[in-house]
DSSP file (Angstrom, degrees, kcal/mol; ACC not computed):
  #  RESIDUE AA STRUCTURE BP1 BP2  ACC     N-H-->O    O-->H-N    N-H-->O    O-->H-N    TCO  KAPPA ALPHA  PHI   PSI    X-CA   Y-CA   Z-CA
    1    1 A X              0   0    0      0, 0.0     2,-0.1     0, 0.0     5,-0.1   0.000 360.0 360.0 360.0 127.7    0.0    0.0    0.0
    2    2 A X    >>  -     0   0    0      3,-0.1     3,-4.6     1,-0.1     4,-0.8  -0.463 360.0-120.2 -59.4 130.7    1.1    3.3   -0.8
    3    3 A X  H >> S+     0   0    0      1,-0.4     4,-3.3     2,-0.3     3,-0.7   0.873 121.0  46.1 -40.8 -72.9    2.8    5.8    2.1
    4    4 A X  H 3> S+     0   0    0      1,-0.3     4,-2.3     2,-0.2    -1,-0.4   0.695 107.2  49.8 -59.9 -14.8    0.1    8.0    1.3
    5    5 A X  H <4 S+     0   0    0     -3,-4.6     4,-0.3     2,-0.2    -1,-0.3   0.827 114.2  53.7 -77.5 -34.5   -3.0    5.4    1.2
    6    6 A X  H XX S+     0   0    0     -4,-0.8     4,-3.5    -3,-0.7     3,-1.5   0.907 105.2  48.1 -62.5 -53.2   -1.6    4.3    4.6
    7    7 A X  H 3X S+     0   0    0     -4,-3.3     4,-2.4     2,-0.2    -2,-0.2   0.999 117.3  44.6 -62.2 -50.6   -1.6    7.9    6.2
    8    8 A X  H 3X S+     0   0    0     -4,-2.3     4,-1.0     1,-0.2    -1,-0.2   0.666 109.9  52.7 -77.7  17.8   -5.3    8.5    5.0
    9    9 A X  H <> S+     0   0    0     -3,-1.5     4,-2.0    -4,-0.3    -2,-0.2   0.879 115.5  43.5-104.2 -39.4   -6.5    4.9    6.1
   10   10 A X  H  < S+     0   0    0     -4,-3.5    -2,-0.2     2,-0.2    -3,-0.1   0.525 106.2  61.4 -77.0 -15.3   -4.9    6.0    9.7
   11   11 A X  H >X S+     0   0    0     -4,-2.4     3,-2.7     3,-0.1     4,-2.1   0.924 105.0  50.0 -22.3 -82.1   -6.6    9.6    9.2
   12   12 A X  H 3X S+     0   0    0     -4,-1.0     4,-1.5     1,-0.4     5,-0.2   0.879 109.9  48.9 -59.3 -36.0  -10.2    7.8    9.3
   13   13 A X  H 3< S+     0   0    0     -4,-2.0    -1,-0.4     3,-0.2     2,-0.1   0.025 112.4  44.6-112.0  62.5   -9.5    5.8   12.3
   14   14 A X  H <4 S+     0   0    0     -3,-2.7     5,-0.2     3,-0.0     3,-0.2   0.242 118.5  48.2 -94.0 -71.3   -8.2    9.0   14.5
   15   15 A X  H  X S+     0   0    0     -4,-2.1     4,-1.4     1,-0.3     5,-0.2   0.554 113.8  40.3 -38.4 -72.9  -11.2   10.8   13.1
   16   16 A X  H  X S+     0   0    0     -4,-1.5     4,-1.6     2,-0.2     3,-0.4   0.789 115.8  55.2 -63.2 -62.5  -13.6    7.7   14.0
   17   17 A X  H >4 S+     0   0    0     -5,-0.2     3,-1.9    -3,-0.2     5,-0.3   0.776 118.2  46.4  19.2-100.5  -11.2    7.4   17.9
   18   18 A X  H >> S+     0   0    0      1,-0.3     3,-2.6    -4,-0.2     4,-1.1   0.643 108.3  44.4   6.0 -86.3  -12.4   11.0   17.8
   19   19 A X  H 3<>S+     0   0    0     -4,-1.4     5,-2.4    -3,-0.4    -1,-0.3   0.785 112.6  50.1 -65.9 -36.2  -15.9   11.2   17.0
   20   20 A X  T <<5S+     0   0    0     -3,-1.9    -1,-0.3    -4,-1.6    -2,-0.2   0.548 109.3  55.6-100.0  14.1  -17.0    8.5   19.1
   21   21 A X  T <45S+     0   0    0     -3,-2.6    -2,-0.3     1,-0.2    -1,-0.2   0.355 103.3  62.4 -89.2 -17.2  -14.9   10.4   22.2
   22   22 A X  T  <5S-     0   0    0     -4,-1.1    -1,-0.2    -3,-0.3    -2,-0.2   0.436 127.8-109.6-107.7 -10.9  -16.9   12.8   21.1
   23   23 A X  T   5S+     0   0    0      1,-0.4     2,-0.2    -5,-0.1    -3,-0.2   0.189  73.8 128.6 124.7  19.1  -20.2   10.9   22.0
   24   24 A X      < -     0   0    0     -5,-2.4     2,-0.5    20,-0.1    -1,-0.4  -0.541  58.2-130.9-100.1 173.8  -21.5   10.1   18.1
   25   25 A X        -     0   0    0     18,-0.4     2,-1.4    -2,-0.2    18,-1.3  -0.873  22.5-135.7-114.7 107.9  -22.5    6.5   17.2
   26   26 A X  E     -A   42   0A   0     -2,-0.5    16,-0.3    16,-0.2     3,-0.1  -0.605  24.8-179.1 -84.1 108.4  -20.5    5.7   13.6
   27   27 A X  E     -     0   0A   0     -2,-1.4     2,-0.3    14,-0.9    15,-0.2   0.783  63.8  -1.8 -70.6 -23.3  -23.2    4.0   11.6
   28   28 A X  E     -A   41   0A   0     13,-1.4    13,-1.4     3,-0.0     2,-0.2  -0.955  54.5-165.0-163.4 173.4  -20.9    3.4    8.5
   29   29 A X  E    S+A   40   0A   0     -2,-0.3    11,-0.2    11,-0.2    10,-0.1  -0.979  79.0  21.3-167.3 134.6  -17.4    4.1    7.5
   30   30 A X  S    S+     0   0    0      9,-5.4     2,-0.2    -2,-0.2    -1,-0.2   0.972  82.2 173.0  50.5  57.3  -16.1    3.8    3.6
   31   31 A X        -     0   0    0      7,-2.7    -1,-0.2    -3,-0.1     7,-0.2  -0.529   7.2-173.8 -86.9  41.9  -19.9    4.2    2.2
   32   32 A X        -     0   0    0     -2,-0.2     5,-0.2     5,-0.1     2,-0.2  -0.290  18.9-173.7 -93.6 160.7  -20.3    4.5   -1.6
   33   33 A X  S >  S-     0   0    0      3,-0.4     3,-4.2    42,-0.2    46,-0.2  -0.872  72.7 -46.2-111.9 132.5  -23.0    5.2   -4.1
   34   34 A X  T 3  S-     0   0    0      1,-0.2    -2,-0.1    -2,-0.2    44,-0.0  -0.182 132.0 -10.6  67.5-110.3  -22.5    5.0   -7.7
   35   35 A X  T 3  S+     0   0    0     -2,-0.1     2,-0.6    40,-0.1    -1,-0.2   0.156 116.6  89.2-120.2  41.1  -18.9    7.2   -7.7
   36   36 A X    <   -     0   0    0     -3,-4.2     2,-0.7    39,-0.1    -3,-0.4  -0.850  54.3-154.7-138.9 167.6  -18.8    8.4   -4.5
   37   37 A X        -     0   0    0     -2,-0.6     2,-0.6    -5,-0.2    -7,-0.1  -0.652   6.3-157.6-147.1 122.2  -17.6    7.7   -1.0
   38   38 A X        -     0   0    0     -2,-0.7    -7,-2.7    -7,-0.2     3,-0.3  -0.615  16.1-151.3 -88.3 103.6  -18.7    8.9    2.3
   39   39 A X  S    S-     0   0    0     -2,-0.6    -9,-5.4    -9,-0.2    13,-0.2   0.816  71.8 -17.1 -15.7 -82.6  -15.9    8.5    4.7
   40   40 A X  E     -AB  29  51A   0     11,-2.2    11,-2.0   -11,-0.2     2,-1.0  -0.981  57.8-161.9-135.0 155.0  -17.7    8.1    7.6
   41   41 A X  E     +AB  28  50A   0    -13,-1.4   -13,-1.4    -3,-0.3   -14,-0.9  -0.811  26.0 163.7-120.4 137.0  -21.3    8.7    8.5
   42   42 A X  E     -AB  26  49A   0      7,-2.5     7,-1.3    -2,-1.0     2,-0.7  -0.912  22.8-128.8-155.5 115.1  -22.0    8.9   11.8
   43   43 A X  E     + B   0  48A   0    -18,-1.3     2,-0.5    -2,-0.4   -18,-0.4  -0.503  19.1 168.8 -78.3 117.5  -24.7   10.0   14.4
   44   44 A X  S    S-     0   0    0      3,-1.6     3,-0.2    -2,-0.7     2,-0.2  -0.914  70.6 -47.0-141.2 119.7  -25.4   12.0   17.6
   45   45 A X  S    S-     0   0    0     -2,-0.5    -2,-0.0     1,-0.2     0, 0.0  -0.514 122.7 -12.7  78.8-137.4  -28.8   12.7   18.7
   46   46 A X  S    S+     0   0    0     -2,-0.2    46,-2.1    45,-0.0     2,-0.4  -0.098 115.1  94.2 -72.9  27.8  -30.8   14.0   15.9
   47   47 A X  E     - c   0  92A   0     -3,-0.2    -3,-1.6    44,-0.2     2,-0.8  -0.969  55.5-156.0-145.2 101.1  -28.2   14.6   13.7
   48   48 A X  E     -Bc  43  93A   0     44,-1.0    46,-1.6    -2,-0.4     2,-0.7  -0.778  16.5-162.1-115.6 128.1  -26.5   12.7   10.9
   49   49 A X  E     -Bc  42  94A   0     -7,-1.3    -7,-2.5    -2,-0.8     2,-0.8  -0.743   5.1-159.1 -99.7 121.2  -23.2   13.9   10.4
   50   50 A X  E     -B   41   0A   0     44,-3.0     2,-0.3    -2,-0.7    46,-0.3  -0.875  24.2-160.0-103.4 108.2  -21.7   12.9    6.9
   51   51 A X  E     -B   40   0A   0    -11,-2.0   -11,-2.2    -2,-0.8     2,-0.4  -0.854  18.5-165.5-126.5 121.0  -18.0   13.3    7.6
   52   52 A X  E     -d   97   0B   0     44,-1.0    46,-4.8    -2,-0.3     2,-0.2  -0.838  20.0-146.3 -98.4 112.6  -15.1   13.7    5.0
   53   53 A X  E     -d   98   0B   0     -2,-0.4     2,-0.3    44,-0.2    46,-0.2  -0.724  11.7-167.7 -97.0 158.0  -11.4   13.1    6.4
   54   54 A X  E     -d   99   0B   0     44,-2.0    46,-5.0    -2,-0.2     2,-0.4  -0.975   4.9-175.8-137.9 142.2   -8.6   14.7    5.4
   55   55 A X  E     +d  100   0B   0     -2,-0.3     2,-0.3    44,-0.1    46,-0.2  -0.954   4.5 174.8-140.5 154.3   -5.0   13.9    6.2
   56   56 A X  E     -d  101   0B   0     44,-0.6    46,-1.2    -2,-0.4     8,-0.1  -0.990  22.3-155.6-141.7 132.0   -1.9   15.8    5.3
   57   57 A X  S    S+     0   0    0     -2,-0.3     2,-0.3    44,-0.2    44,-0.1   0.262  86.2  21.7 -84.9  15.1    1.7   14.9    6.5
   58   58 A X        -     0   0    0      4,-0.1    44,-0.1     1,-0.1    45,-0.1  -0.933  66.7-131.6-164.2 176.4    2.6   18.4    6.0
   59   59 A X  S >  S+     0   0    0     -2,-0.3     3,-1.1     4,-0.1    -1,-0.1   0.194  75.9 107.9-106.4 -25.5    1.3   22.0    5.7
   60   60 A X  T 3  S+     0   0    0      1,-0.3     3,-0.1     3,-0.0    -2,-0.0   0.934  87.0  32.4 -51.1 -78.7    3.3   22.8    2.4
   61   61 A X  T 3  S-     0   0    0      1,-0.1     2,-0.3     3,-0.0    -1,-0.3   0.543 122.2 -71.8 -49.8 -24.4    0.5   22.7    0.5
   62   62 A X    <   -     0   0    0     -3,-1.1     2,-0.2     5,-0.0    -4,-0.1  -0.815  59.0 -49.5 147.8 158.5   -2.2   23.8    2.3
   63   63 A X    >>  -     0   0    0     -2,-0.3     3,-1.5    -3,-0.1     4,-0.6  -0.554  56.3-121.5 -60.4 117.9   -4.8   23.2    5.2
   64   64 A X  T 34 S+     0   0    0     36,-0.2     3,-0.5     1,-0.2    -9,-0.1   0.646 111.8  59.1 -21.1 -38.8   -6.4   19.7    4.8
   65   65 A X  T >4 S+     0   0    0      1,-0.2     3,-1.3     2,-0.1    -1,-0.2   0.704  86.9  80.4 -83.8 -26.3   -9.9   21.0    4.5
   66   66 A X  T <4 S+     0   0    0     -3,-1.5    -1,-0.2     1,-0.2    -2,-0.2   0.704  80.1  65.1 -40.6 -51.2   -8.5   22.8    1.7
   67   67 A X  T 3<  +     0   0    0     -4,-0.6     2,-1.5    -3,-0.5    -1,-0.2   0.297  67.9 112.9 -78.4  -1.7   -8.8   19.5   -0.7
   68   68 A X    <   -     0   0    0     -3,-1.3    -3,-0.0     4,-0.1   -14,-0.0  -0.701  56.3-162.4 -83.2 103.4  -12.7   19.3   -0.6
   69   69 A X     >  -     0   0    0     -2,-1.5     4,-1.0     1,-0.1    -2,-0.0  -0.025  26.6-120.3 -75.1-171.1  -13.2   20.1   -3.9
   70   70 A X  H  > S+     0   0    0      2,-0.2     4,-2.7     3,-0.1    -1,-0.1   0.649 117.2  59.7 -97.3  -4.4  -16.9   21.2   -4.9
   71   71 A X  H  > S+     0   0    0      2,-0.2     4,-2.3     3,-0.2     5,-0.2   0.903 109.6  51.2 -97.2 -44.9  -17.3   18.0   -7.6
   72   72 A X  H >4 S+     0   0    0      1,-0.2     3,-4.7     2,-0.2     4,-0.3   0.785 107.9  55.2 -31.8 -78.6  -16.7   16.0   -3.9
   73   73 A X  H 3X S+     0   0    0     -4,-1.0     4,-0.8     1,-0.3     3,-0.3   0.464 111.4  34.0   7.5 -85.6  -19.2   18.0   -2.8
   74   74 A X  H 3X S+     0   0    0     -4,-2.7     4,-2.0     2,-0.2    -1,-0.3   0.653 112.1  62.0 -40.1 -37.1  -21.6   17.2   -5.2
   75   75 A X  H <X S+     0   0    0     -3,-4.7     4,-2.3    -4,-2.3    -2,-0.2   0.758 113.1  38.7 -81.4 -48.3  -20.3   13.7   -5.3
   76   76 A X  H  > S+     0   0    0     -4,-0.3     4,-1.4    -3,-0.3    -2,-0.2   0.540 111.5  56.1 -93.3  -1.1  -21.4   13.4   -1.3
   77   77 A X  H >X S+     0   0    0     -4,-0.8     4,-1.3    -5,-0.3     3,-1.1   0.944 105.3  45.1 -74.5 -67.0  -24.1   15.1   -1.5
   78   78 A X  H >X S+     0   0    0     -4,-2.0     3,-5.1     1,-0.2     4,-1.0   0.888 121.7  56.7 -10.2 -78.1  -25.9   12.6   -4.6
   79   79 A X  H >X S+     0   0    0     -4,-2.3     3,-2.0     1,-0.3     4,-1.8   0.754 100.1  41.1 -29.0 -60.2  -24.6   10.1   -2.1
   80   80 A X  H <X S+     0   0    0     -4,-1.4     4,-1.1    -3,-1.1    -1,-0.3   0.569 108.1  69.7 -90.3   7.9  -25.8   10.7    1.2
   81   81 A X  H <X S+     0   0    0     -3,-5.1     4,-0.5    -4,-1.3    -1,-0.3   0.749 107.6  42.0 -70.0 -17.6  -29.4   11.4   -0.7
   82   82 A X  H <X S+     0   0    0     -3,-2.0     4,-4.5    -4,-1.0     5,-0.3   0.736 109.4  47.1 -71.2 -48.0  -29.3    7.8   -1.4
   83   83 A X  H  X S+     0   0    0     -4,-1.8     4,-4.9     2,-0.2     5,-0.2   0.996 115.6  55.1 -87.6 -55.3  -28.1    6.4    1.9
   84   84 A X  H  <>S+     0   0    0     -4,-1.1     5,-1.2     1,-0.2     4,-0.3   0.854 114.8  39.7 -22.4 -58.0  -31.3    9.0    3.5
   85   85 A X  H ><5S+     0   0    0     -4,-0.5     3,-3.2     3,-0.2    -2,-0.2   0.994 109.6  56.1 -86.7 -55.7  -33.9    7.5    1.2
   86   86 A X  H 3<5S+     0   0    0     -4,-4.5    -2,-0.2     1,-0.3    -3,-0.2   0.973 125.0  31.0 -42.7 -42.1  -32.6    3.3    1.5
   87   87 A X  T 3<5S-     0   0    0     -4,-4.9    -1,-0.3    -5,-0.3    -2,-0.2   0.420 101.6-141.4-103.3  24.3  -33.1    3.8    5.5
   88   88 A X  T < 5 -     0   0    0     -3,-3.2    -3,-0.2    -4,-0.3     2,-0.2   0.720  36.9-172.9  27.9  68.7  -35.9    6.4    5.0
   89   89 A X      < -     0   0    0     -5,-1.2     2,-0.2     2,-0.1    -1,-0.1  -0.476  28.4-151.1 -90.8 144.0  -34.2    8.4    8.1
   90   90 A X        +     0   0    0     -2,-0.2     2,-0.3     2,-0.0    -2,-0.0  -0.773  54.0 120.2-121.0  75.9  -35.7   11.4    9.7
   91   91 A X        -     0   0    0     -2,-0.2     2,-0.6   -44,-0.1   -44,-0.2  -0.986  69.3-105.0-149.7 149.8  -32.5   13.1   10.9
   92   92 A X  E     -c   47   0A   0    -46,-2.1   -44,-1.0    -2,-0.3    -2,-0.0  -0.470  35.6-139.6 -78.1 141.3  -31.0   16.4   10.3
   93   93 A X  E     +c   48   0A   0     -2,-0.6     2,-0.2   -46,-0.1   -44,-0.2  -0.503  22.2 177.9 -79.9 180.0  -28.0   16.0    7.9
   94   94 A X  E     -c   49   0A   0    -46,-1.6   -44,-3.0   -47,-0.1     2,-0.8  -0.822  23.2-140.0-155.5 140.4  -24.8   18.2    8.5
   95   95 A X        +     0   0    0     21,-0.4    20,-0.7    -2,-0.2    21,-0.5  -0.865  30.6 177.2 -92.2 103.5  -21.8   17.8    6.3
   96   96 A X        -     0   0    0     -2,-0.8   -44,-1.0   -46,-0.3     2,-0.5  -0.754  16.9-147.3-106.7 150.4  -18.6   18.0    8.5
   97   97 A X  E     -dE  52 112B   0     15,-1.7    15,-1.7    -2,-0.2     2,-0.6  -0.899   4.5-147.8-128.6 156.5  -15.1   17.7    7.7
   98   98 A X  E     -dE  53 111B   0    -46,-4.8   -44,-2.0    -2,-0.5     2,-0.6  -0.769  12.4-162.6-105.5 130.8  -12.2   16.3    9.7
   99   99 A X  E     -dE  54 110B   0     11,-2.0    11,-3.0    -2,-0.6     2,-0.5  -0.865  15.4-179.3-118.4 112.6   -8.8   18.1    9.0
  100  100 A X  E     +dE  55 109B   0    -46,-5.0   -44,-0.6    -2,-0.6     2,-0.2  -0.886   3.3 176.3-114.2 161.2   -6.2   15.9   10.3
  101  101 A X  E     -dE  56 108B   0      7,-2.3     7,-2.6    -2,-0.5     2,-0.8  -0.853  35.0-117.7-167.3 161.0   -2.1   16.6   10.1
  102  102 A X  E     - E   0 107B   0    -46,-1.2     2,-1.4     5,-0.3     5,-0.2  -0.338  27.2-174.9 -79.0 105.7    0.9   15.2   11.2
  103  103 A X  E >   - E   0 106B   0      3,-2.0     3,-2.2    -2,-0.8     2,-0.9  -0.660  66.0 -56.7 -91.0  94.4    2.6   17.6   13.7
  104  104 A X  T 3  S-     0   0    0     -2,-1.4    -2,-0.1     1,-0.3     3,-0.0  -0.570 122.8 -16.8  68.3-102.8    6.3   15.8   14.6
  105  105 A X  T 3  S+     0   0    0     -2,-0.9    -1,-0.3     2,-0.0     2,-0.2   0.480 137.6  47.7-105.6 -19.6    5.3   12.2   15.9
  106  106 A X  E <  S-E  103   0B   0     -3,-2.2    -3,-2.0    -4,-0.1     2,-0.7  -0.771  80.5-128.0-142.6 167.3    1.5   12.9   16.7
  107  107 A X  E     -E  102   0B   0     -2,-0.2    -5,-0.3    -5,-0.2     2,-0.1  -0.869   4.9-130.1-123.4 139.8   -0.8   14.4   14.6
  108  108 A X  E     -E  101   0B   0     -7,-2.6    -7,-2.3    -2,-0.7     2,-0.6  -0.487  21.9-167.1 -72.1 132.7   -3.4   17.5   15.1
  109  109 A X  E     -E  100   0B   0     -9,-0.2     2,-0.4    -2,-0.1    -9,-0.2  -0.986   2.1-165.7-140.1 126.7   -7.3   16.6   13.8
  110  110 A X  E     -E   99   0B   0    -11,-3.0   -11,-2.0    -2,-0.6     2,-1.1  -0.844  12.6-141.9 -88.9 124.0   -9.3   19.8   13.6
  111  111 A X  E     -E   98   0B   0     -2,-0.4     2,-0.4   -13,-0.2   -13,-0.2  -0.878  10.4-153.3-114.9 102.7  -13.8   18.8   13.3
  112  112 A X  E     -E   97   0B   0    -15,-1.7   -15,-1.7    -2,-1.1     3,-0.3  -0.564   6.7-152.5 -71.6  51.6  -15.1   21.0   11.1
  113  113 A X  S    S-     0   0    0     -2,-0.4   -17,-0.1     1,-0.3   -18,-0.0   0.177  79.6  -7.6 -82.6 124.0  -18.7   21.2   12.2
  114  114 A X  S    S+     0   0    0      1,-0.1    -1,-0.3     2,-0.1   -18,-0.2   0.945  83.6 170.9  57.7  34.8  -21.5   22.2    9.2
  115  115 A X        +     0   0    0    -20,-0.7     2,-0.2    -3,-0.3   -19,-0.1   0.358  62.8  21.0 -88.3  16.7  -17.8   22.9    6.8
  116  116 A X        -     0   0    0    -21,-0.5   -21,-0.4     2,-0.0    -1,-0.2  -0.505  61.5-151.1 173.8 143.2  -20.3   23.3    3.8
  117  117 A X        -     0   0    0     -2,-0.2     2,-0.3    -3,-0.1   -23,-0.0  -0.469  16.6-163.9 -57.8 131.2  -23.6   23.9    2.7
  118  118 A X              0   0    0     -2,-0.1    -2,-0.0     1,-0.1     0, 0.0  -0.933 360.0 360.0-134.8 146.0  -25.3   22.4   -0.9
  119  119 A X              0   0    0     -2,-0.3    -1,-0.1     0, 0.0    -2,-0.0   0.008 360.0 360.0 -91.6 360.0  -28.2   23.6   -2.5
């Protein structure tokens, strides 16, 4: 597996660590529809949070969060209209994203709570 498929499969499970430190209930993790794929989706309360990781071993480039393109966007949105209607759920959605990077040996993960809107 490539350096960099390693760092973002180790991303998703700080984020999911995280999130369920955080008191939400991960209903699925590595979700697609059609051509897209919902990190993880995951719930607390009345709220399903469809959560996009991002993990960066460096800064050079940019802020993680940076790399949510809008064709993702689109991509998780289609998606999590799908996943909504198979389990005919009554929850609000929120799209969050988790911005993780590697600071020295341990690594900083920013949650990016509502981090875009689609219409």
């Amino acid at each position: 597996m490539a350096s960099h498929n390693e760092l973002g499969k180790l991303g998703e499970e700080l984020a999911i660590d995280y999130l369920k430190k955080d008191g939400y209930t991960i209903l699925n993790t590595n979700w697609t529809f059609q051509k897209a794929e919902i990190d993880i989706i995951a719930k607390k309360e009345n709220i399903l949070a469809i959560v996009e990781v991002k993990t960066r071993s460096s800064l050079e480039f940019g802020l993680p969060q940076d790399f949510v393109t809008p064709k993702k966007i689109q991509l998780l949105v289609k998606a999590v209209d799908a996943y909504v209607s198979e389990r005919d759920l009554d929850l609000d959605v929120r799209f969050d994203i988790i911005a993780i990077n590697k600071e020295g040996k341990s690594f900083a993960i920013e949650h990016l709570i509502d981090a875009f809107y689609y219409f």
